[in-house]
C-alpha positions in Angstrom: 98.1 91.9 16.9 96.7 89.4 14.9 96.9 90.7 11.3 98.8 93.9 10.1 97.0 96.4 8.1 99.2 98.3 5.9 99.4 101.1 3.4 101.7 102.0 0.9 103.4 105.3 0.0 104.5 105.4 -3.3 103.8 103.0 -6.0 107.0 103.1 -8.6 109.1 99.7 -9.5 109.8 99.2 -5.9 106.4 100.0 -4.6 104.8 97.5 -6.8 107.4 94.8 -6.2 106.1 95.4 -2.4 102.4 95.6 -3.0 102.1 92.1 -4.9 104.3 90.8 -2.4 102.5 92.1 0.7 99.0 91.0 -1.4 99.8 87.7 -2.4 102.8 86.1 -1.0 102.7 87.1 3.2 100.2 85.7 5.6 98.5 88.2 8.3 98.9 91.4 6.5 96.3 93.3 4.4 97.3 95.8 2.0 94.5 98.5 3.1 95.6 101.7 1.6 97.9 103.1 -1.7 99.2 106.3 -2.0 100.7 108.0 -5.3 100.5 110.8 -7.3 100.2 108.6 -10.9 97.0 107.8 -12.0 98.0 105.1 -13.7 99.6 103.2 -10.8 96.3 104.4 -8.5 94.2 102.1 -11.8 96.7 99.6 -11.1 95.9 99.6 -6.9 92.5 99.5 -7.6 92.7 96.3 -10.3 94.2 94.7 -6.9 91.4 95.6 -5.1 93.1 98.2 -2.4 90.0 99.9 -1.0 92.1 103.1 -0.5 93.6 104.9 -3.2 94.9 108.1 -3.0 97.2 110.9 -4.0 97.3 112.1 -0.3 99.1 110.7 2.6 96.7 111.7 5.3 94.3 108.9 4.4 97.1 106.8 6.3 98.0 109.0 8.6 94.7 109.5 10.1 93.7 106.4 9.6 93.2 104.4 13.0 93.3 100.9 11.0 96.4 101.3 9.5 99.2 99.7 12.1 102.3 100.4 9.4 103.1 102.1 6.4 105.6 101.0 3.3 107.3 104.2 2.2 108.5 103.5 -1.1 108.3 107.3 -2.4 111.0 109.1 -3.9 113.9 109.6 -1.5 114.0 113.3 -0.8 109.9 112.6 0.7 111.1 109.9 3.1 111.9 112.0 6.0 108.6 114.2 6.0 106.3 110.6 5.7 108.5 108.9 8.2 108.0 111.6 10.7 104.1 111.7 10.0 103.8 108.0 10.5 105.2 107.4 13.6 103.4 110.7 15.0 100.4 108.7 13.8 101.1 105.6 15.5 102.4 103.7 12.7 105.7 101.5 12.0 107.3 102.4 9.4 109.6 100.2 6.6 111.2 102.6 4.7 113.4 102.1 1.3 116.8 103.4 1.6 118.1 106.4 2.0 116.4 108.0 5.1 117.7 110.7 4.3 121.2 112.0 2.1 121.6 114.2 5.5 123.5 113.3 8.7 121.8 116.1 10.4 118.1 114.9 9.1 118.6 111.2 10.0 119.4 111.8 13.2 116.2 114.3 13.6 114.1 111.7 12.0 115.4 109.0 14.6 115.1 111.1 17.4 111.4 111.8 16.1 111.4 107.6 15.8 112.4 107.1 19.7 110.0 110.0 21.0 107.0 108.1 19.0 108.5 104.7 20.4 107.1 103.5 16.6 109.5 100.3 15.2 111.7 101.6 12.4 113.1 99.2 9.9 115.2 100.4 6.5 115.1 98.2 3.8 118.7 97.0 3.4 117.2 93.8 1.3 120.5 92.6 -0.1 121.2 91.2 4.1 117.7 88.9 2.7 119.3 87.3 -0.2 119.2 83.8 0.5 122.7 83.2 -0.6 124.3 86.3 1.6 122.4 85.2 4.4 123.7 81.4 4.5 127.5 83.3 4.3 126.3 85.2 7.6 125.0 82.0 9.1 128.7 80.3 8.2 130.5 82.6 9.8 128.4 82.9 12.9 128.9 79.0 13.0 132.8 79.8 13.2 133.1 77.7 9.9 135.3 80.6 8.5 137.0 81.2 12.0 138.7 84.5 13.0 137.9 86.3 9.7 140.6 88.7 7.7 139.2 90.2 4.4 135.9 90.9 2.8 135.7 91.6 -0.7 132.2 92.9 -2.9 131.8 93.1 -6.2 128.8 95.3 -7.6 128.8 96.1 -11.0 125.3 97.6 -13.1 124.1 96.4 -16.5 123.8 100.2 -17.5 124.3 103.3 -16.1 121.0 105.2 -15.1 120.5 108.4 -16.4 122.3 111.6 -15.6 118.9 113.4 -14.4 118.7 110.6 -11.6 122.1 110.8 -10.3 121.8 114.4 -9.9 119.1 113.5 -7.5 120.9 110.3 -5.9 123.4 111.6 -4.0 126.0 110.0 -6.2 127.4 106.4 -6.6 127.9 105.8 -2.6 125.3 107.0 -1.3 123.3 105.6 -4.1 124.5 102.5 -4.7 127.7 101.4 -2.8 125.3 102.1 0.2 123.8 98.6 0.0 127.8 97.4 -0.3 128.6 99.3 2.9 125.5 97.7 4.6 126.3 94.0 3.6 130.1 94.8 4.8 129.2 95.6 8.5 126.6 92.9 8.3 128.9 90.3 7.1 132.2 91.5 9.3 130.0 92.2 12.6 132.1 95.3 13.5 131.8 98.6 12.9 134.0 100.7 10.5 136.8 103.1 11.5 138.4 104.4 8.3 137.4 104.7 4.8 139.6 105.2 1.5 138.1 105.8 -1.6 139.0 106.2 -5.5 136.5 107.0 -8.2 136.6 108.3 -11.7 134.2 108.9 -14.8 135.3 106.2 -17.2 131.5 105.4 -18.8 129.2 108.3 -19.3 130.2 112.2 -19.6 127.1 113.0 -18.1 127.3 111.0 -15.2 130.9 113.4 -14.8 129.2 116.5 -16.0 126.3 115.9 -13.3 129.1 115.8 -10.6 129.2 111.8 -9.9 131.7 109.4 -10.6 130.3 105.9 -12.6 133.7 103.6 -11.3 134.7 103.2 -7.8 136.7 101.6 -5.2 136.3 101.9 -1.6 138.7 100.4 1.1 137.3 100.1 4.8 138.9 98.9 8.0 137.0 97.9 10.6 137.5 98.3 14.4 138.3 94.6 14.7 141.1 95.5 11.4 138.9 92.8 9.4 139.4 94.7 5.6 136.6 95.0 3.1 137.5 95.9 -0.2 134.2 97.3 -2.9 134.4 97.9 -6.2 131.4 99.0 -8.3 130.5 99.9 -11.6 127.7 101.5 -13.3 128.0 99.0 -16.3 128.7 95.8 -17.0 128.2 94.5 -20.4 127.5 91.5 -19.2 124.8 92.0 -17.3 124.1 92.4 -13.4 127.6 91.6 -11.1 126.6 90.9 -7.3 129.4 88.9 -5.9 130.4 88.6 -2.1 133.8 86.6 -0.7 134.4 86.2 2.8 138.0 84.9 3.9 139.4 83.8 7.3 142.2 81.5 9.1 139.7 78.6 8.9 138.2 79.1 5.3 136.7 81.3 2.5 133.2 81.4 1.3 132.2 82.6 -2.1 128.1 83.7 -3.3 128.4 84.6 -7.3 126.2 86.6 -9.5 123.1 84.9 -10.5 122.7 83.6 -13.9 119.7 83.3 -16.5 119.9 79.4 -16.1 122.6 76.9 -14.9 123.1 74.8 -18.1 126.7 74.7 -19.2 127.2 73.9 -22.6 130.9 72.2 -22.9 132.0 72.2 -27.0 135.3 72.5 -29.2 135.3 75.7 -28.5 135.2 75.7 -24.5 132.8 76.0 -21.6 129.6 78.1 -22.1 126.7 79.6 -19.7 124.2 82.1 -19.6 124.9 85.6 -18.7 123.9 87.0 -15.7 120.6 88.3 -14.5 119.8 91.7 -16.0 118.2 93.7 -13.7 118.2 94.2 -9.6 114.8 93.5 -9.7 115.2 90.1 -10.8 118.4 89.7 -8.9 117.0 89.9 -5.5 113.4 89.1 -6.1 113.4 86.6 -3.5 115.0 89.3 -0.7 112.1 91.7 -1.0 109.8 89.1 -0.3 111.9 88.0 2.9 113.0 91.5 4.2 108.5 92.6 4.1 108.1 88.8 5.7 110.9 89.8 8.4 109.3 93.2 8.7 105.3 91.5 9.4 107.2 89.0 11.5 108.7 91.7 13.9 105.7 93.3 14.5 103.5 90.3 14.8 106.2 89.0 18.1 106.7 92.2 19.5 110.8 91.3 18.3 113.1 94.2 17.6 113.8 94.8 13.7 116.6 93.2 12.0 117.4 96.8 10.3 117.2 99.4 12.2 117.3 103.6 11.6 121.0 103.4 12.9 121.7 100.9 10.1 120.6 103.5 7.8 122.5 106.0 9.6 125.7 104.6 10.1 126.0 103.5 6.1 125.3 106.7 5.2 127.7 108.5 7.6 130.3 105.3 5.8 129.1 106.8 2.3 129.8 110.7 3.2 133.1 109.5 4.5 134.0 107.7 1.0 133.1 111.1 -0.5 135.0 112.9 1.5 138.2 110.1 0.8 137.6 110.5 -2.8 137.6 114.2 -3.0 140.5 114.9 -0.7 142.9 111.6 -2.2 143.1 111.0 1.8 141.5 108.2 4.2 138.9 109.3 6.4 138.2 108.1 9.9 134.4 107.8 10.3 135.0 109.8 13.5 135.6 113.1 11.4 131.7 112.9 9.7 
């Protein structure tokens, strides 16, 4: 294979981040086909020139061109489209969730090794050039025998009840990524889970049967701990922050800021604020995790996120809903 012809399923914030990306910024790859049900993001695919712009998914499916598909769709369609694409012959990247169902992840990866079709899920915080370099530190033994991992993920503003009715709630939503990043970053696999959460920020959030504040405690099989905390809002703006301690050291990656210019007056030492958005704060790890994606398939390599990524962070997320609700820990065994 000596280009990859793509199409793309679903053309929302996310889909669009992709299709400029996979347009303009990746060698090899040609952007053949869209797929949405807006009109005005179909005007938009067709002002970048996609020759294929649809509102139905079998123009992919049955088209012998297309070597893989972006599914950047709402989440509850992910499971149907993954299944038709790699009954077409297609690899798949797929935005995260899979699927909010144990039972229906594990029917869509058994579908996955029938077709033998390469499967990656778009964990794209494991791309951010500062998280990676903390990976490649402590696979260097800089950081030696490690102890404690602690993650910090806190929103500018809480999204709106109507979504998180639809979300799965804040781990399966959001503190997914965070349970991703800890078993990339630990290199173990997780055996019990403890988890707090409360309402503290929007009534609706509560009303809609999520929590906006939480804390999750997990203990790995090597009995490496990972604390996460997350929060819905910050009034600050967008908190990503990762540590990583061990016997030999401790590495730090902070929230992005607007700029780096400290201003140093009477009054003390001032910056900018942090990033607003996730879409600004990880801009450079959706370009990376698509180029790691067109990489794979161009060498024939296995992908650096796999369906049992996807599969074993949700399992992580169930577990911390199961802690919350109970006031008990969990072992992941029991989910």
């Amino acid at each position: 294979m000596n280009k990859v012809k793509v199409g793309i399923v679903g053309l929302g914030r996310i889909g669009t981040v992709h299709l400029k990306n996979l347009s303009n910024q990746i060698d090899n790859i040609e952007v053949i086909a869209v797929v949405t049900p807006s009109e005005e993001a179909q005007q938009y695919a067709k002002e970048m020139l996609i020759p294929i712009v649809s509102d139905k998914f079998e123009v992919i499916a049955n088209n012998d061109e297309i070597d893989a598909v972006f599914i950047c769709s709402p989440s509850p369609t992910h499971a149907a489209y993954i299944i038709q694409a790699t009954q077409a012959g297609k690899a798949v990247f797929c935005e995260k969730p899979l699927d909010l169902s144990i039972e229906k992840i594990e029917e869509i990866l058994a579908e996955v090794n029938k077709s033998k079709q390469p499967l990656m899920v778009a964990f794209n915080q494991r791309f951010d050039p500062n998280f990676s370099k903390i990976k490649e530190t402590i696979e260097e033994g800089r950081l030696g025998k490690l102890r404690m991992v602690k993650i910090t993920s806190r929103d500018p503003t809480p999204p709106p009840a109507h979504y998180v009715k639809s979300s799965g709630g804040l781990f399966l939503d959001m503190t997914i990524h965070d349970f991703d990043m800890a078993r990339f970053i630990v290199g173990s696999e997780v055996k019990e889970v403890y988890a707090k959460g409360h309402c503290l920020i929007d009534p609706a959030i509560g009303e809609a049967g999520d929590i906006d504040t939480g804390v999750v405690v997990l203990t790995f099989e090597n009995n490496v701990t990972a604390i996460i905390e997350n929060s819905r809002e910050a009034c600050y703006g967008y908190d990503q922050r990762l540590e990583v301690f061990g016997d030999k050291g401790m590495a730090q990656a902070n929230h992005k800021q607007k700029d780096q210019v400290q201003i140093l007056d009477t009054q003390g030492v001032h910056s900018a604020r942090p990033l607003d958005f996730f879409m600004d704060r990880y801009f450079d790890s959706y370009l990376h995790e698509a180029n790691a994606f067109i990489e794979a398939l161009l060498q024939n390599k296995e992908m650096p996120v796999k369906g049992e990524d996807g599969l074993k962070a949700t399992k992580i997320a169930l577990a911390a809903n199961l802690s919350m609700k109970e006031n008990r820990p969990v072992l992941l065994s029991e989910i």
